[in-house]
C-alpha atoms as an extended CHARMM CRD file, in Angstrom:
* protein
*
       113  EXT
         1         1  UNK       CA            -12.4810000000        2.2820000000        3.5890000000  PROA      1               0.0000000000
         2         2  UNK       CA            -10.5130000000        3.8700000000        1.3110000000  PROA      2               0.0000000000
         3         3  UNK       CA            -11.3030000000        7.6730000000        0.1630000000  PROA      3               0.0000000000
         4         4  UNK       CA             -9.8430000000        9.5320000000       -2.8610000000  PROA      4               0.0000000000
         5         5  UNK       CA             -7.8750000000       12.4820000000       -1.1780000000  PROA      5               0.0000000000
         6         6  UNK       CA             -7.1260000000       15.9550000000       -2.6510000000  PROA      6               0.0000000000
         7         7  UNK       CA             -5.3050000000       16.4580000000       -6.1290000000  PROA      7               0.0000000000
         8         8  UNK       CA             -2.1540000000       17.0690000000       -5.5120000000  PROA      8               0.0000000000
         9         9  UNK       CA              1.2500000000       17.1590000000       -8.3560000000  PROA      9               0.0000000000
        10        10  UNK       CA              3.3040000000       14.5840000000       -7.3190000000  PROA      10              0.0000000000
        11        11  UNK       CA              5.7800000000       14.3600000000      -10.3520000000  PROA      11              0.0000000000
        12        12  UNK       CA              9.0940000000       15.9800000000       -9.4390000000  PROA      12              0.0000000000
        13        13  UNK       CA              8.7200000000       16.5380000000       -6.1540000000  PROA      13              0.0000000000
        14        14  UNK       CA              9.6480000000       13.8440000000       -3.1540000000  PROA      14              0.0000000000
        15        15  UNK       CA              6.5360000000       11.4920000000       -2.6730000000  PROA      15              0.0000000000
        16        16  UNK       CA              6.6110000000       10.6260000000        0.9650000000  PROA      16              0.0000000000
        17        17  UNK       CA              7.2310000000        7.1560000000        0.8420000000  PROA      17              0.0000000000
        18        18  UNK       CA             11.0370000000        6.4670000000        1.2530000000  PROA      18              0.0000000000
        19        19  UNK       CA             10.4050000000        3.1950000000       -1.6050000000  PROA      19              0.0000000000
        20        20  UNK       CA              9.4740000000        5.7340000000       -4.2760000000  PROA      20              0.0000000000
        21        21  UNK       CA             11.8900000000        8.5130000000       -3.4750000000  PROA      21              0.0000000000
        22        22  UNK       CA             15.0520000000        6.1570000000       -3.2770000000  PROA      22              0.0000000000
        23        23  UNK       CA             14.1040000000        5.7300000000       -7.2990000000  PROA      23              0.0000000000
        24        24  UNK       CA             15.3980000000        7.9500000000       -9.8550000000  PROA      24              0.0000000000
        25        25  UNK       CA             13.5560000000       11.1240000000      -10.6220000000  PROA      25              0.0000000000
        26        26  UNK       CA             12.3590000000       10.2600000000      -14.1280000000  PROA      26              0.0000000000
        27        27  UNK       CA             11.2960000000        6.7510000000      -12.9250000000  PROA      27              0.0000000000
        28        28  UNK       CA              9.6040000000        8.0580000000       -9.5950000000  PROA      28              0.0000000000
        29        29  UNK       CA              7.4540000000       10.8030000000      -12.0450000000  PROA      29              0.0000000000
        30        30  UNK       CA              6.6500000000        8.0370000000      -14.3740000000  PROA      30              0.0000000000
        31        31  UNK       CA              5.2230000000        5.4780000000      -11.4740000000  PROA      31              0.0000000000
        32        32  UNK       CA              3.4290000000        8.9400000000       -9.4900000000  PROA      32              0.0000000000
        33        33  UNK       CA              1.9210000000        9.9720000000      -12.6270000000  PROA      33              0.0000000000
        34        34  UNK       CA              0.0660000000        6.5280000000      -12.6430000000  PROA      34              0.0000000000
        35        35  UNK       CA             -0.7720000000        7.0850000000       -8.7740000000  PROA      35              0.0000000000
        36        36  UNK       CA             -3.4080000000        8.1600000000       -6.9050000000  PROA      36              0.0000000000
        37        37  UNK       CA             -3.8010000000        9.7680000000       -3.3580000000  PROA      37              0.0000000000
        38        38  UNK       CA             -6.0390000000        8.1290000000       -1.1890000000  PROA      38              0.0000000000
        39        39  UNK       CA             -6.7530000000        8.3080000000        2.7540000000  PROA      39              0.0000000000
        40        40  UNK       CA             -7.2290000000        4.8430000000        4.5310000000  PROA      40              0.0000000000
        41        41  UNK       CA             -9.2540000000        4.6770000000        7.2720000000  PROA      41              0.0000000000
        42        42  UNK       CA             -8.2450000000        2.9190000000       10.7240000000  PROA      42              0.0000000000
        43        43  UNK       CA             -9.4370000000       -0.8700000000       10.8610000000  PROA      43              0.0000000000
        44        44  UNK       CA            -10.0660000000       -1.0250000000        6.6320000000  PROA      44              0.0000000000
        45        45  UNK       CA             -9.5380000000       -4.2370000000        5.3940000000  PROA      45              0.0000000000
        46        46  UNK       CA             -7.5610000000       -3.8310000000        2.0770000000  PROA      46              0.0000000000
        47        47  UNK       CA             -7.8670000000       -7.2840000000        0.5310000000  PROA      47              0.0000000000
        48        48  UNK       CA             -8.7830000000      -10.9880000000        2.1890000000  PROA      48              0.0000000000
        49        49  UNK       CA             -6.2400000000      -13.7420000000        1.4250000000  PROA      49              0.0000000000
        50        50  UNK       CA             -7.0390000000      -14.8990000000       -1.8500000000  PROA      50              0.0000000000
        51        51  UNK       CA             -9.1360000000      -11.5520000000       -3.1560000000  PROA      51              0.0000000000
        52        52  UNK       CA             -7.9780000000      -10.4510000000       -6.5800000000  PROA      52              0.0000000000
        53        53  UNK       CA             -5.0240000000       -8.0840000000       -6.2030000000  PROA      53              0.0000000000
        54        54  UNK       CA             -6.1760000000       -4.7500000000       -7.8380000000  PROA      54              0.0000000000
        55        55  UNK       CA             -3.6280000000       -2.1790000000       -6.4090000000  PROA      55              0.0000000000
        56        56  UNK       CA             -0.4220000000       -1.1520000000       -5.0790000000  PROA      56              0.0000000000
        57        57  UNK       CA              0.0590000000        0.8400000000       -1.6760000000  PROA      57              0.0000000000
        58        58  UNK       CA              2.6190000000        2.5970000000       -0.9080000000  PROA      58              0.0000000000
        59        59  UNK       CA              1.7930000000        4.4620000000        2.9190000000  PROA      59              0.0000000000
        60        60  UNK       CA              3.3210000000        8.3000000000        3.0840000000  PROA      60              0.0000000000
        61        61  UNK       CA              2.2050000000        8.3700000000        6.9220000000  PROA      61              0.0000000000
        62        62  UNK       CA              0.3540000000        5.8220000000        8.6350000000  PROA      62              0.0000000000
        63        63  UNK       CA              0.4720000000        1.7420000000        8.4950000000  PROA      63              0.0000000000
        64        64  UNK       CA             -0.4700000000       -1.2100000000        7.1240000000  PROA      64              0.0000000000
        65        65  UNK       CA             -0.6660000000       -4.5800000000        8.9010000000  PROA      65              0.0000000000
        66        66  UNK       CA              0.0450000000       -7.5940000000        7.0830000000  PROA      66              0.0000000000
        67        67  UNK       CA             -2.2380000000      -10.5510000000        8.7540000000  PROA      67              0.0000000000
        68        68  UNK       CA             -1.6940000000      -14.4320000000        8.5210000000  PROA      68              0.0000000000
        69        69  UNK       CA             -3.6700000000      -17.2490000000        9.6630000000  PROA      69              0.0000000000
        70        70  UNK       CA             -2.7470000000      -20.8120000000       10.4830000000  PROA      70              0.0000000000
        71        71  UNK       CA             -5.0490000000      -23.1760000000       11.1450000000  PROA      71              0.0000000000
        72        72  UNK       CA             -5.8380000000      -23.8090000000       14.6660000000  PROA      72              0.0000000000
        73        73  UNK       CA             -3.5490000000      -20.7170000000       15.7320000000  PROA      73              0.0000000000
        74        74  UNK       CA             -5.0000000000      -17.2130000000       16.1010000000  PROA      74              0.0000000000
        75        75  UNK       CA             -4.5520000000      -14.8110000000       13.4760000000  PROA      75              0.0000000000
        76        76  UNK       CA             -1.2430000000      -12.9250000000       13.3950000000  PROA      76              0.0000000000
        77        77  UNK       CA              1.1110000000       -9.4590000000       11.6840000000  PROA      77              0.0000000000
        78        78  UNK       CA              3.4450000000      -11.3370000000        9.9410000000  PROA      78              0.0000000000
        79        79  UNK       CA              4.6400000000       -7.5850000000        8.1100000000  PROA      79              0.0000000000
        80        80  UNK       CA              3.9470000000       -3.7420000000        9.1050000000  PROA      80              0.0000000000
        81        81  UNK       CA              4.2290000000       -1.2850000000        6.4460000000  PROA      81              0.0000000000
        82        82  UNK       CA              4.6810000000        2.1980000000        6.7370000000  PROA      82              0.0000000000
        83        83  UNK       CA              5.9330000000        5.0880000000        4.4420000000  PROA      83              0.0000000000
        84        84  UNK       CA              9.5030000000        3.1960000000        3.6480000000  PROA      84              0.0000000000
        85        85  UNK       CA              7.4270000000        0.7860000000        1.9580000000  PROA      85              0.0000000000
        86        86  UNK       CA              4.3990000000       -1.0020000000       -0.3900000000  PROA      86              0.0000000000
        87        87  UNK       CA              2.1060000000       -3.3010000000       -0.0220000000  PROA      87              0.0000000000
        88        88  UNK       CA              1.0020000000       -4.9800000000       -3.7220000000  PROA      88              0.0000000000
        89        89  UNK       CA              4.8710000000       -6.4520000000       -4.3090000000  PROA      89              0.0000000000
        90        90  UNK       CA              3.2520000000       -9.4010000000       -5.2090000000  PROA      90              0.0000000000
        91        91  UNK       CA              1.6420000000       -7.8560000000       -8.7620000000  PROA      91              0.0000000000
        92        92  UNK       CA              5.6790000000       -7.3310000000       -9.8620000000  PROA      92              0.0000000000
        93        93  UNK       CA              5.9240000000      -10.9770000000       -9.7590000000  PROA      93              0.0000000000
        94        94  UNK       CA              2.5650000000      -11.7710000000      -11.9120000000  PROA      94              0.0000000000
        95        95  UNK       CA              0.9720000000      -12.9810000000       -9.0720000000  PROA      95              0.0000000000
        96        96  UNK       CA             -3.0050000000      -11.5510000000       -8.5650000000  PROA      96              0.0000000000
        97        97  UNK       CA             -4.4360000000      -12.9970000000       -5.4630000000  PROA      97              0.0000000000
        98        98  UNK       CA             -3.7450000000      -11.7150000000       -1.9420000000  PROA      98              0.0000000000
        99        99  UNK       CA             -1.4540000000      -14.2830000000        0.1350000000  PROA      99              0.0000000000
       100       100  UNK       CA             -3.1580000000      -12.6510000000        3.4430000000  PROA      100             0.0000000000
       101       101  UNK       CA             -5.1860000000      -10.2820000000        5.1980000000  PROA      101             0.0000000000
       102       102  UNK       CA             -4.5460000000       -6.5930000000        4.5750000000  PROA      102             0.0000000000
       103       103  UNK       CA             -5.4750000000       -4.1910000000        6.7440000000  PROA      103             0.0000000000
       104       104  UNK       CA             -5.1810000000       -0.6210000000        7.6280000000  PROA      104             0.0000000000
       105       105  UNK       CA             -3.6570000000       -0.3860000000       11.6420000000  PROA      105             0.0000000000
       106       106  UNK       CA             -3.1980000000        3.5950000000       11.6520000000  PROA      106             0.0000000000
       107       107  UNK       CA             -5.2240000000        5.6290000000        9.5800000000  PROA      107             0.0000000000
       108       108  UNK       CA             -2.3970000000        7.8700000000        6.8470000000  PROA      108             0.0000000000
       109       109  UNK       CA             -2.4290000000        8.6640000000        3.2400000000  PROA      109             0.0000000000
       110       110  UNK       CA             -1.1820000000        6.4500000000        0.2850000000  PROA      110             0.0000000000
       111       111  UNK       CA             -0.4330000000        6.3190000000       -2.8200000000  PROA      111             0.0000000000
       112       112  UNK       CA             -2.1540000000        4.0180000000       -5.1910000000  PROA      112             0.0000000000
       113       113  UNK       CA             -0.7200000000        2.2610000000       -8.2390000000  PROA      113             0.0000000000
Protein backbone atom coordinates (compact mmCIF):
# COMPACT_ATOMS: atom_id res chain seq x y z
CA UNK A 1 0.00 0.00 0.00
CA UNK A 2 1.18 3.13 -0.65
CA UNK A 3 0.13 6.27 1.68
CA UNK A 4 0.60 10.00 0.89
CA UNK A 5 3.05 11.17 3.73
CA UNK A 6 3.36 14.68 5.27
CA UNK A 7 4.00 17.93 3.09
CA UNK A 8 7.19 18.60 3.24
CA UNK A 9 9.53 21.47 0.80
CA UNK A 10 11.76 19.50 -0.95
CA UNK A 11 13.15 22.10 -3.54
CA UNK A 12 16.61 23.25 -2.48
CA UNK A 13 17.30 21.17 0.06
CA UNK A 14 19.08 17.46 -0.32
CA UNK A 15 16.24 14.86 -1.11
CA UNK A 16 17.44 11.69 0.47
CA UNK A 17 17.93 9.64 -2.36
CA UNK A 18 21.66 9.76 -3.46
CA UNK A 19 20.10 9.52 -7.55
CA UNK A 20 18.42 12.90 -7.09
CA UNK A 21 21.01 14.69 -5.03
CA UNK A 22 24.03 13.72 -7.38
CA UNK A 23 21.86 16.12 -9.98
CA UNK A 24 22.32 19.71 -10.17
CA UNK A 25 20.39 21.93 -7.85
CA UNK A 26 18.13 23.61 -10.41
CA UNK A 27 17.44 20.20 -12.08
CA UNK A 28 16.91 18.28 -8.66
CA UNK A 29 14.14 21.36 -7.64
CA UNK A 30 12.60 21.03 -10.99
CA UNK A 31 12.11 16.94 -10.81
CA UNK A 32 11.10 17.38 -6.57
CA UNK A 33 8.70 19.98 -7.41
CA UNK A 34 6.87 17.30 -9.61
CA UNK A 35 7.30 14.70 -6.61
CA UNK A 36 5.41 13.46 -4.06
CA UNK A 37 6.18 11.88 -0.57
CA UNK A 38 4.71 8.74 0.03
CA UNK A 39 5.28 5.86 2.77
CA UNK A 40 5.33 2.19 1.36
CA UNK A 41 4.26 -0.34 3.38
CA UNK A 42 6.28 -3.75 3.97
CA UNK A 43 5.12 -6.61 1.46
CA UNK A 44 3.19 -3.81 -1.14
CA UNK A 45 3.25 -4.91 -4.44
CA UNK A 46 4.08 -1.81 -6.62
CA UNK A 47 3.25 -3.04 -10.12
CA UNK A 48 2.83 -6.87 -11.68
CA UNK A 49 4.96 -7.56 -14.79
CA UNK A 50 3.15 -6.14 -17.51
CA UNK A 51 0.80 -3.48 -15.34
CA UNK A 52 0.85 -0.03 -16.89
CA UNK A 53 3.81 1.92 -15.52
CA UNK A 54 2.26 5.03 -13.76
CA UNK A 55 5.17 6.27 -11.50
CA UNK A 56 8.65 6.71 -10.60
CA UNK A 57 10.22 5.68 -7.10
CA UNK A 58 12.92 6.86 -5.86
CA UNK A 59 13.37 5.15 -1.91
CA UNK A 60 14.94 7.89 0.75
CA UNK A 61 15.09 4.93 3.43
CA UNK A 62 13.83 1.60 2.97
CA UNK A 63 13.83 -0.95 -0.21
CA UNK A 64 12.45 -2.12 -3.08
CA UNK A 65 12.76 -5.65 -4.48
CA UNK A 66 12.81 -6.16 -8.03
CA UNK A 67 11.12 -9.82 -8.72
CA UNK A 68 11.49 -12.08 -11.91
CA UNK A 69 9.93 -15.20 -12.90
CA UNK A 70 11.00 -17.92 -15.28
CA UNK A 71 8.98 -20.47 -16.14
CA UNK A 72 9.33 -23.60 -14.27
CA UNK A 73 11.89 -21.82 -11.78
CA UNK A 74 10.69 -20.11 -8.59
CA UNK A 75 10.34 -16.54 -8.50
CA UNK A 76 13.48 -14.50 -7.86
CA UNK A 77 15.24 -10.46 -6.82
CA UNK A 78 16.87 -9.91 -9.83
CA UNK A 79 17.50 -5.86 -8.40
CA UNK A 80 17.22 -4.20 -4.73
CA UNK A 81 16.69 -0.61 -4.59
CA UNK A 82 17.28 1.57 -1.88
CA UNK A 83 17.79 5.40 -1.40
CA UNK A 84 20.90 5.54 -4.10
CA UNK A 85 18.35 4.70 -6.51
CA UNK A 86 14.71 4.53 -8.65
CA UNK A 87 12.61 2.23 -9.65
CA UNK A 88 10.36 3.54 -12.96
CA UNK A 89 13.82 3.87 -15.29
CA UNK A 90 11.95 2.22 -17.71
CA UNK A 91 9.33 5.42 -18.39
CA UNK A 92 12.83 7.47 -19.56
CA UNK A 93 13.03 5.06 -22.30
CA UNK A 94 9.15 5.33 -23.50
CA UNK A 95 8.51 2.13 -22.30
CA UNK A 96 4.92 1.80 -20.04
CA UNK A 97 4.51 -1.70 -18.89
CA UNK A 98 6.30 -3.24 -15.90
CA UNK A 99 9.08 -5.90 -17.05
CA UNK A 100 8.54 -7.59 -13.39
CA UNK A 101 7.21 -7.76 -10.08
CA UNK A 102 7.68 -4.74 -7.82
CA UNK A 103 7.53 -4.93 -4.46
CA UNK A 104 8.15 -3.16 -1.29
CA UNK A 105 10.86 -5.55 1.04
CA UNK A 106 11.37 -2.83 3.94
CA UNK A 107 8.83 -0.47 4.64
CA UNK A 108 10.69 3.61 4.02
CA UNK A 109 9.54 6.72 2.39
CA UNK A 110 9.75 7.67 -1.38
CA UNK A 111 9.49 9.99 -3.57
CA UNK A 112 7.06 9.79 -6.40
CA UNK A 113 7.44 11.16 -9.92
Amino acid sequence: MVFPAKAAPLTGAQSGNRLLDRLPLGERDDVLARCDVVDLVDGSVLYEAGDPLKYAYFPVNGSISVIRSIDGHKPFETENIGREGMLGAHLILDLYRAPHRALVQTPCSALRL
